[in-house]
C-alpha positions in Angstrom: -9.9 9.2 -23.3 -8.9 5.7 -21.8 -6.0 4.4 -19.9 -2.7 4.1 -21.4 -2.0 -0.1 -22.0 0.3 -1.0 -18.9 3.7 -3.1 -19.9 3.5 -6.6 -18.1 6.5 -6.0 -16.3 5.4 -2.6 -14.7 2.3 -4.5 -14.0 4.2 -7.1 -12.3 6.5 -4.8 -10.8 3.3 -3.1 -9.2 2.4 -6.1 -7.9 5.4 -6.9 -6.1 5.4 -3.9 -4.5 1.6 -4.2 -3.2 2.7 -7.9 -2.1 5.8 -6.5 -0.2 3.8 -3.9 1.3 0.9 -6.5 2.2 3.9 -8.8 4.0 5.6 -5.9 5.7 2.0 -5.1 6.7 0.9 -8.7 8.1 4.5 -8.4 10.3 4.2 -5.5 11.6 7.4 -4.1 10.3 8.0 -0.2 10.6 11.4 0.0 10.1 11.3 -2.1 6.8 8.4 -0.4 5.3 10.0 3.1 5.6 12.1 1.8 3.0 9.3 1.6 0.0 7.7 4.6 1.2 8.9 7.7 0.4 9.8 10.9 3.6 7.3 13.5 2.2 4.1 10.8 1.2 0.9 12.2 1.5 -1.4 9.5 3.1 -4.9 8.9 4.5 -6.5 6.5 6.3 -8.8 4.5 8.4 -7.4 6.3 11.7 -5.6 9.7 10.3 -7.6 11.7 8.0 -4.5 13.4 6.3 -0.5 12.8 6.9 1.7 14.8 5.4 5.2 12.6 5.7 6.1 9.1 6.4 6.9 9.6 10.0 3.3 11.3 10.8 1.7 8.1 8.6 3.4 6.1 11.1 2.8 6.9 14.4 -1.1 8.4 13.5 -2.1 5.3 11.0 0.5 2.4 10.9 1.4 2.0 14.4 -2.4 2.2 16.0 -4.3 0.5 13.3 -1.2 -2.3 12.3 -1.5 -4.5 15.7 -5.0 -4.7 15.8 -5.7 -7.0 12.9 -4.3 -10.3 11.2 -4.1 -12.2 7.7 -3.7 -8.9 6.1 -3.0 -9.1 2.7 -3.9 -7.7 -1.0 -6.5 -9.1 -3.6 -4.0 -9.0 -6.7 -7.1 -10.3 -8.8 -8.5 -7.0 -8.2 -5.6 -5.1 -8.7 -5.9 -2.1 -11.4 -2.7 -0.2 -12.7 -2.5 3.3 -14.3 1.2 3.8 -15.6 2.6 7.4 -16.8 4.0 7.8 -20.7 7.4 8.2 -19.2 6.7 4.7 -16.7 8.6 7.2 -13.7 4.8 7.1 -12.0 1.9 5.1 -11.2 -1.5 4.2 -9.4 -2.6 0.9 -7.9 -5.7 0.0 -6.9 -6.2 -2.8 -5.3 -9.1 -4.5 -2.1 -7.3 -6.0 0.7 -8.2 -8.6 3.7 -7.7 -8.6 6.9 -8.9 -10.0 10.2 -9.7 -7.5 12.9 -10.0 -8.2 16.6 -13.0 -6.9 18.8 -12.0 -5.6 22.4 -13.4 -9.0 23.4 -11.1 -10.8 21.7 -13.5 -12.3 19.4 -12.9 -11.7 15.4 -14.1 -10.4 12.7 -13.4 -9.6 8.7 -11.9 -6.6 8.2 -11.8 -5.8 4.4 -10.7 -2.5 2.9 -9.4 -1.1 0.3 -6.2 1.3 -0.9 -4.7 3.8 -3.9 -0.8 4.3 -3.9 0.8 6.7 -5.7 4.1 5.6 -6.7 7.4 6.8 -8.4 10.9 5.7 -8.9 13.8 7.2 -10.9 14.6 5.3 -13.8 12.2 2.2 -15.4 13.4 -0.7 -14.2 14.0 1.0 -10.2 12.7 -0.3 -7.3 8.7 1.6 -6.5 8.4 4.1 -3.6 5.1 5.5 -2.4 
């Protein structure tokens, strides 16, 4: 079996969100991100191996690991979409940049990498993770 073809503007739609979410990101914006993220996500990361809702995600991954680094944002060229039959769900895939900071002060690159799982409602509604 392969992957179902994507639909340009769920693609695009996609990568809005991953841009929005790279920006909120890079400005160290909880209260703003909350909004495309949705109460009961299920996260991991580089700092909290599982979180159960968006307020755990916060304070154990966002709020450590956010400050610490600069220039964060997404590789859409690497950016891979799954979309569902019904276009209510999908899966990005995408590397990201960033510049981390040494206790020093001195920096280094800090590349990574990230999956979201996202719905919304109706076609055409605004992404949540």
């Amino acid at each position: 079996m392969k992957r179902l073809p994507v639909q340009e503007e769920d693609r695009r739609s996609i990568a809005d969100w991953f841009v929005r979410w790279g920006e909120l990101v890079g400005n160290v914006d909880f209260k703003r991100v909350r909004e495309i993220f949705v109460e009961d996500a299920v996260a991991f990361g580089s700092k909290v191996e599982m979180a159960t809702s968006r307020d755990a995600l916060e304070q154990e991954q966002w709020r450590p690991i956010w400050p610490t680094m600069a220039d964060y944002r997404y590789d859409l060229s690497t950016l891979e979409v799954i979309v569902s039959p019904d276009r209510l769900m999908a899966m990005g895939a995408a590397i990201f940049r960033s510049t981390g900071f040494h206790k020093d002060g001195s920096r280094f690159e800090r590349p990574g990498r990230v999956t979201a799982t996202l719905m919304r409602t109706t076609v055409g509604a605004p992404w949540l993770a």
